[in-house]
C-alpha positions as a Python dict, from the first residue, in 0.01 Angstrom:
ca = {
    (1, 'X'): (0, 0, 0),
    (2, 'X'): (-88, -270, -274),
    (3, 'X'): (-440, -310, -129),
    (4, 'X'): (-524, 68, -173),
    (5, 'X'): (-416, 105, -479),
    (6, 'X'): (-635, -217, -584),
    (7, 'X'): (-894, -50, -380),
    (8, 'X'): (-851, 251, -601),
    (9, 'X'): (-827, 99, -925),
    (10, 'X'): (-1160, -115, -867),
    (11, 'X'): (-1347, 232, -784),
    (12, 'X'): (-1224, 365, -1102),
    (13, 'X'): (-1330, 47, -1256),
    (14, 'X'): (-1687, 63, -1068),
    (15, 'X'): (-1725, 418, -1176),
    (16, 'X'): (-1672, 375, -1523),
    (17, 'X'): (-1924, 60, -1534),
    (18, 'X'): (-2181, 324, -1421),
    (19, 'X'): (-2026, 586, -1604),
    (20, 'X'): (-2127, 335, -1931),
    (21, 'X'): (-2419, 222, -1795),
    (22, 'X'): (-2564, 556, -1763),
    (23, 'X'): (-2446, 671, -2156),
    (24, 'X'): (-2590, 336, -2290),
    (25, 'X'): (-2278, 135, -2400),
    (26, 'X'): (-2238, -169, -2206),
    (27, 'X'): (-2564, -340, -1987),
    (28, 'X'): (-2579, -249, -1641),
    (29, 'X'): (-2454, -586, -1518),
    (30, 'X'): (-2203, -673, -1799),
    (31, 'X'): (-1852, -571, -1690),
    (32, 'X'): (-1678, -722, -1962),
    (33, 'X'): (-1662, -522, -2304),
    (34, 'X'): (-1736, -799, -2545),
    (35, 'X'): (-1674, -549, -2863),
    (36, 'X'): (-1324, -624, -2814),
    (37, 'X'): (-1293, -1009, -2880),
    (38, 'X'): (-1308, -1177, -3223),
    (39, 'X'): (-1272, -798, -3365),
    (40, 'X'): (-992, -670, -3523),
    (41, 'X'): (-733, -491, -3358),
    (42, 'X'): (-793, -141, -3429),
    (43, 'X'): (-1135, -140, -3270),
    (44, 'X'): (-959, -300, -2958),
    (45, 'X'): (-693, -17, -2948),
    (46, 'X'): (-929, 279, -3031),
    (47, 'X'): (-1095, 141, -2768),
    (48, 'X'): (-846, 108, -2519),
    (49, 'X'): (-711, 439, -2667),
    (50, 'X'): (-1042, 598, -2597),
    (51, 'X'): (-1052, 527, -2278),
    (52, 'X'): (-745, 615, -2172),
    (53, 'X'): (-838, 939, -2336),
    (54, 'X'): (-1109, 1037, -2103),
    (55, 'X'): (-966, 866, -1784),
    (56, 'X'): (-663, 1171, -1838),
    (57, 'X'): (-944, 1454, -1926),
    (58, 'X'): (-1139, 1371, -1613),
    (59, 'X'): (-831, 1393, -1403),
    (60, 'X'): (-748, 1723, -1568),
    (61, 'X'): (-1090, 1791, -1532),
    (62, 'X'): (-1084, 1769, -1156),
    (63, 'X'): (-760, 1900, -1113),
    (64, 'X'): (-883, 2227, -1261),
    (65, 'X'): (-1161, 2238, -1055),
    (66, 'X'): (-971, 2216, -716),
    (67, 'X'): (-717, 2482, -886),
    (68, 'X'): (-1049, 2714, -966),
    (69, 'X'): (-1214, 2645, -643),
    (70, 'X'): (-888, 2672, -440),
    (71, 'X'): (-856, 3005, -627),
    (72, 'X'): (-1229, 3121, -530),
    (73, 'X'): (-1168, 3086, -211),
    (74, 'X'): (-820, 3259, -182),
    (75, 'X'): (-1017, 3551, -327),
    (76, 'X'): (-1258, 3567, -43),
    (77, 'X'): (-1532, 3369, -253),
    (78, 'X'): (-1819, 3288, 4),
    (79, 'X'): (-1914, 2934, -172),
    (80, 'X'): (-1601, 2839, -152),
    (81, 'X'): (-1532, 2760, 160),
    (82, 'X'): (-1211, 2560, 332),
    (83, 'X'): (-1399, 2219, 322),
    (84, 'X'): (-1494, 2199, -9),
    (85, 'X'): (-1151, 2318, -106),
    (86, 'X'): (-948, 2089, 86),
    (87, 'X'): (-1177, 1775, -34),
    (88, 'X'): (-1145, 1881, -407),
    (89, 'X'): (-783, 1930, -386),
    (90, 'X'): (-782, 1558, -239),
    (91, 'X'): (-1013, 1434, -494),
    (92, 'X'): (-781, 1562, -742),
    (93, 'X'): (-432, 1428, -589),
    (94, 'X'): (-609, 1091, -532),
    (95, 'X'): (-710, 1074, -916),
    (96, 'X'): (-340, 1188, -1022),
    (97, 'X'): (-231, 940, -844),
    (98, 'X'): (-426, 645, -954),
    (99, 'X'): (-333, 812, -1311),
    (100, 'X'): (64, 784, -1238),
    (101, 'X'): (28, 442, -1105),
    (102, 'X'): (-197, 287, -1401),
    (103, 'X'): (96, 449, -1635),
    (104, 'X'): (363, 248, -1413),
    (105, 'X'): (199, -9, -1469),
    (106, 'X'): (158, -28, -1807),
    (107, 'X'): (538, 62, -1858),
    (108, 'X'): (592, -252, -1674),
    (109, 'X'): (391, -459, -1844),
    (110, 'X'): (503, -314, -2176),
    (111, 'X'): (886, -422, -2054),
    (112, 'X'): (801, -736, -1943),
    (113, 'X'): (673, -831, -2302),
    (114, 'X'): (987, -599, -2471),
    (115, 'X'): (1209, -827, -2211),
    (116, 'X'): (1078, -1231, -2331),
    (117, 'X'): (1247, -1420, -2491),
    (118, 'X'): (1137, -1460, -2849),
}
């Protein structure tokens, strides 16, 4: 189970290098964000902040589209037919996933550091 979800997490990571890549923000090659170290610590959060943001608008994103497409072809849509449905609605439990488990994680990170000693 651990190596799928590392699996999944290094596709998100892979898709949001090109995902940068392709809008001009980081080099092709360059996987580490660089803006983040020596600067202050608002840029690092908006940052982080940021991209948390659109990681949870592209899995609402998809999830709508499986819900529209599912409801296409429940209305006797041509286009939409029972493959395309059944991969979307896949696509988008896959993504929720990956979503729920990056927030587990972060809880548990977050009381690991509430839980040191000071």
């Amino acid at each position: 189970m651990t190596d799928a979800i590392s699996s999944i997490l290094s596709q998100i990571r892979a898709h949001e290098m090109r995902t940068r890549a392709a809008m001009g923000d980081v080099a092709p090659g360059n996987a580490i964000d660089t803006g983040a170290i020596g600067g202050n610590a608002a840029t690092a959060g908006s940052g982080f902040q940021q991209t948390l943001a659109k990681a949870i608008d592209g899995v609402s994103q998809t999830q709508a589209s499986a819900a529209s497409l599912q409801q296409a072809f429940e209305m006797g849509d041509p286009r939409a037919d029972l493959a395309r449905v059944m991969v979307a609605m896949q696509q988008s439990q896959v993504a929720f996933r990956a979503t729920v488990e990056v927030r587990n994680r972060l809880v548990q990170a977050y009381q690991d550091v509430m839980n040191m000693p000071i």
